[in-house]
Residue, then its C-alpha position, 0 to 999 in steps of 0.5 A: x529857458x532855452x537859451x541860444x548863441x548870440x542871445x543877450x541876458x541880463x540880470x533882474x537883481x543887479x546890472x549883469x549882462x552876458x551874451x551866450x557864446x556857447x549852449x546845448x539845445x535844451x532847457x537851463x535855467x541862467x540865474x544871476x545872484x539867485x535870480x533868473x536872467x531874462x531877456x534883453x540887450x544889456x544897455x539899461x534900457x527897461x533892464x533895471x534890477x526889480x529884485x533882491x540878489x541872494x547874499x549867499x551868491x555874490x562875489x561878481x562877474x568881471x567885464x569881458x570875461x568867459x564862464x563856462x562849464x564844459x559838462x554842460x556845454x554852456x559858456x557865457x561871456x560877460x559883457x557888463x559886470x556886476x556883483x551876482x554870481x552867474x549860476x546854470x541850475x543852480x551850480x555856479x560858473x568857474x571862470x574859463x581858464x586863458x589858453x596857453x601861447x604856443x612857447x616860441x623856441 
């Protein structure tokens, strides 16, 4: 898939749901729990899980958190949780790190 800013993926295996904040212009493959994402707007209509998530990539995804990888140029935020683990092709998304406030000496 050629994913683009703004695009709504949700999960085919469990009720993840994220919206592309940041991608490259080529092709990644976007899975959740070993599945890939497709598609959609999140809210579950027509976005029931029809498959099985891979036991080996669970560990969840939290609600209004950033995964991204900065080699990639790929960040995802989350905007419905589930027990997946968000992976682009096939390597798993750290969790972005909150930037740091400015100390106020």
């Amino acid at each position: 898939m050629r994913p683009r800013v703004g695009q709504m993926l949700t999960s085919t295996v469990d009720t993840t749901a994220v919206i592309v904040v940041r991608c490259p212009d080529e092709e990644l493959e976007i899975d959740c729990g070993g599945a890939a994402m497709v598609e959609g707007n999140g809210n579950g209509a027509g976005a029931a899980a029809t498959g099985t998530a891979d036991p080996g990539l669970t560990g969840g995804s939290l609600l209004g958190k950033r995964y991204a990888d900065d080699e990639l140029g790929v960040e995802l935020l989350c905007t419905k949780p589930g027990p997946g683990v968000l992976t682009v092709n096939g390597v798993p998304l750290p969790m972005k790190a909150a930037k740091p406030l400015p100390a106020s000496d």
